[in-house]
N, C-alpha and C positions, 0 to 999 in steps of 0.2 A: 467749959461749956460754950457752943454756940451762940450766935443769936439767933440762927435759923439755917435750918437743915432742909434744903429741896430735893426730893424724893422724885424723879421724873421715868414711867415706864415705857419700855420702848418695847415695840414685837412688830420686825420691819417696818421700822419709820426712820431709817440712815438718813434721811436727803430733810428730814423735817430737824432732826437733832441738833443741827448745824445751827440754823438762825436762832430757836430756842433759847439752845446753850449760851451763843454770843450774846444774846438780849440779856439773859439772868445775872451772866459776869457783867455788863453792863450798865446793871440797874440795881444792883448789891450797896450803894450808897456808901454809909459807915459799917453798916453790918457785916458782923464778923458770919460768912458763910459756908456751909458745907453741901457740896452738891452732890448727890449717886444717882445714875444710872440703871436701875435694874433693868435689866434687858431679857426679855423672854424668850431665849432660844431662838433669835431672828437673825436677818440676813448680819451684813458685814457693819452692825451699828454698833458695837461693841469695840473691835477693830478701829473701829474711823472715833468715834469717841478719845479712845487713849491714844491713840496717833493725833488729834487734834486739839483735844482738850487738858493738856496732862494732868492738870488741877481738879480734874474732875474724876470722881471715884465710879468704877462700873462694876459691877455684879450680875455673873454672870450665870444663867436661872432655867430650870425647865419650866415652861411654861404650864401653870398649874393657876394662870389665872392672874387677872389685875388684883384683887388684893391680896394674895399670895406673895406679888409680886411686891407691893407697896408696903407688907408685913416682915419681910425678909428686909428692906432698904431702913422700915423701923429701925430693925434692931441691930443697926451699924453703925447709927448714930445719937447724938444726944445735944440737944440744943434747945432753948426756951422757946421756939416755934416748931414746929415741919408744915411745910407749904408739899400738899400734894397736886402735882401739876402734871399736863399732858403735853406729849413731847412736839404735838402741833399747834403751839401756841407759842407767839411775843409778848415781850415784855415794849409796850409806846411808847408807854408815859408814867411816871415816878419811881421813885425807885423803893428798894426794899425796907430800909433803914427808915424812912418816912412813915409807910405802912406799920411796923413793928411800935413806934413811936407812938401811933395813935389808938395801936391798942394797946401797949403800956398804960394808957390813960384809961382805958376801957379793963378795968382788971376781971370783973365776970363775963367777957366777950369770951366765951370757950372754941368758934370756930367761924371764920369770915372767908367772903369771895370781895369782887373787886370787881371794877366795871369792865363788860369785856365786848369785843365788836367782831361781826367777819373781817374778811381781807377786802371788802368792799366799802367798809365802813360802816355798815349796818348792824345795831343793837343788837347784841344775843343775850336774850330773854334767859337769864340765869337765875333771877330769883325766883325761889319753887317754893309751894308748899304743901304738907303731906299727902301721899297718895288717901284717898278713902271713897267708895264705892259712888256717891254723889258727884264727885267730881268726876270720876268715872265717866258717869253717864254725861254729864254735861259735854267730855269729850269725844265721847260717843256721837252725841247729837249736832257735833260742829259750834258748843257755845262760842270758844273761843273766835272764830268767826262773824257772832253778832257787835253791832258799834257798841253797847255797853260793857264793862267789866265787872264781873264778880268775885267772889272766892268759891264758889260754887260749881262754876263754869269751867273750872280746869285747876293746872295745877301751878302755870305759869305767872309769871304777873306778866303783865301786856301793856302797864300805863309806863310809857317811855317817863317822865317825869318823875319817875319814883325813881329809876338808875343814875338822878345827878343827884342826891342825896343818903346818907344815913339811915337804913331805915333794919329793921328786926325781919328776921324774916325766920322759915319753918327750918328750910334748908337751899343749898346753895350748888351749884354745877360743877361737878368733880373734875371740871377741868383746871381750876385752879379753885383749892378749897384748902384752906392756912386752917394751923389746930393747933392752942396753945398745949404745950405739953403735960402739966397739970387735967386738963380735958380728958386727952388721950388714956392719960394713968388713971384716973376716974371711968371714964368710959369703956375704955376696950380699944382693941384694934379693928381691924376691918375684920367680917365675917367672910371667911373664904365659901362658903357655899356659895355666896355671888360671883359667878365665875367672871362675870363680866355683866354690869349694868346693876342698878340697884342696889350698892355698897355707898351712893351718899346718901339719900334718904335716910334708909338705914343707921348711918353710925350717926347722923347727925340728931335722930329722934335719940339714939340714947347719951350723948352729947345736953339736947334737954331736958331727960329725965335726969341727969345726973347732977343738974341743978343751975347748968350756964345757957349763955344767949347764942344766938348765931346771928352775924349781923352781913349786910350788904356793907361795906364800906367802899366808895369812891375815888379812895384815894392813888390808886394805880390802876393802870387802861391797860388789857391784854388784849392782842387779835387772837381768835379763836377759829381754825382753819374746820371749820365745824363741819359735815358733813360730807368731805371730800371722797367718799367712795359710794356716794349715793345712796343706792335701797338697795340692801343686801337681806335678802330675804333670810340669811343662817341668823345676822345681828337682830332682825325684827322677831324671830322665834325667841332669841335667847333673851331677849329685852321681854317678850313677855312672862315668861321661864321666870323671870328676876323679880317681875311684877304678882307672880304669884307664891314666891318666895315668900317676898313683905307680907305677902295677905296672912301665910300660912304660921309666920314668926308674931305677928302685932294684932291684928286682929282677932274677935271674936266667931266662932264657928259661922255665925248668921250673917253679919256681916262682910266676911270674907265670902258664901257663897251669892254675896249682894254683889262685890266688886267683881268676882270672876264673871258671872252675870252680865253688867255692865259694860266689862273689856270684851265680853266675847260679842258685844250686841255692836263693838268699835270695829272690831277686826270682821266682823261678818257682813257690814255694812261697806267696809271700804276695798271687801274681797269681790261687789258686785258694780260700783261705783266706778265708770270711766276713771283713768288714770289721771288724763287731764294734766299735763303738765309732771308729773310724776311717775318717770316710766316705770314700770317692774313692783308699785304699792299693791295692787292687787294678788299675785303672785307671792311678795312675803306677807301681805293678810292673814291668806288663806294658811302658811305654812304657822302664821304664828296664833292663828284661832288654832291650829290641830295642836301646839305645842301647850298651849292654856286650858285644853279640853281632855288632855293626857292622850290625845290618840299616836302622838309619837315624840318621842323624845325631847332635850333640847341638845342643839349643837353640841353643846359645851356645855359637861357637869364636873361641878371641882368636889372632891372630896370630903366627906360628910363631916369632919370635923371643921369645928370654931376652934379657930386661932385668935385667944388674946380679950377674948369679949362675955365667955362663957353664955350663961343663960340669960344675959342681960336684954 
């Protein structure tokens, strides 16, 4: 067995896979590691992977989706961790064996993230916690915005000072989100109905029902090349598509049509609101209020079966 198995999806991202992949083998420490590639039916990254990486295992997939994808790279390997990671992200600072090390000490830690920055240096806000219709509205309203912080007011945490330490958290940014494999076997695997977005909430809520923590841990620095294709109004539809999912899977009847509520009162506000710095938000607003409203579709809908999670 492993000590950790890195699961990284690719669906045209060749030209990001390169520094990625160098950083991971780079930062493997002691850790005995296994890396795959699931590649979703994308350009020439699959190709350029086994041509560059030979050590590196790729899986080659129709695209039916990010945890379809990260469900298929499951079950190729086995090792006492899987780090699911995004193929636009480095590895800075520590390495993996460090990390593994200090949740070895951490034995009900069922699934942790890591501190992680843009390419500018700037903190990205990766500690979350659960979506529920108050927060909703708080982000409706621009809380996150005002100088105080709540838990109310959104879903993010915002106090820079809490990302140089240890701390519990709801759920964590699926850009790199570690799961001990104990967890996983307890929990489930990814829910493929989330075709894209809203698969870590999700597994990590039942991650704490199933009885373990999810922690922020500090101990390794990723860049997270976060929003590099800007506002793409298909992603802003299908992110709310994912967001109604959760309502329709976790929530209560009344309070799911509190949060749709909520979101629609987000998206219909910022469908009328100058852009301001944000070109094209208005525009996938509007698309992702019709997508939350049922007036048309979403983008991307993956197949109505749960892979691996049941009715959990």
């Amino acid at each position: 067995m492993d000590d950790l198995a890195i699961i990284v999806v690719s669906h045209n991202d060749a030209d990001w896979l390169a520094p990625c992949l160098s950083s991971v083998l780079a930062a493997r420490g002691e850790a005995a590691i296994d890396v795959v590639v699931a590649d979703n039916g994308s350009d020439a990254a699959a190709d350029r992977v086994e041509r560059e990486f030979p050590g590196v295992r790729v899986l080659r997939l129709e695209n039916r989706g990010f945890g379809h994808a990260n469900n298929e790279g499951l079950r190729t390997v086995d090792a006492r961790y899987v780090l699911f990671l995004n193929p636009d992200t480095e590895v800075v600072e520590g390495t993996f064996s460090q990390l593994l090390a200090a949740l070895d000490e951490r034995p009900g830690v069922g699934a942790a993230g890591v501190r992680q920055v843009g390419p500018d240096g700037a903190l990205h806000l990766s500690i979350r916690r659960f979506p529920n219709a108050l927060r909703a509205l708080g982000e409706a309203l621009g809380g996150e915005r005002l100088p105080f912080s709540a838990s109310w007011l959104g879903e993010r945490e915002r106090d820079p000072s809490v990302y140089d330490r240890e701390v519990e958290c709801d759920w964590t940014s699926g850009s790199f989100l570690l799961v001990r494999r104990e967890a996983l076997e307890a929990a489930g695997s990814f829910d493929e109905r989330f075709f894209v977005y809203g698969e870590e909430p999700d597994l990590c809520l039942r991650i704490k029902r199933a009885g373990w923590s999810v922690r922020h841990l500090p101990v390794l620095t990723i860049v997270h090349h976060a929003g590099r294709a800007g506002i793409d109004p298909r992603l802003e539809a299908q992110n709310a598509y994912a967001r109604l999912l959760h309502a329709r899977k976790h929530f209560s009847p009344l309070h799911r049509r509190l949060f749709v509520a909520a979101n629609s009162l987000r998206y219909a506000l910022r469908a009328v609101v100058p852009d301001s710095g944000a070109p094209g938000r208005r525009l996938a607003s509007r698309r992702a209020l019709r997508t939350l409203l049922a007036l048309e579709p979403p983008p991307f809908e993956a197949p109505a079966r749960i892979n691996g999670e049941g009715s959990r």
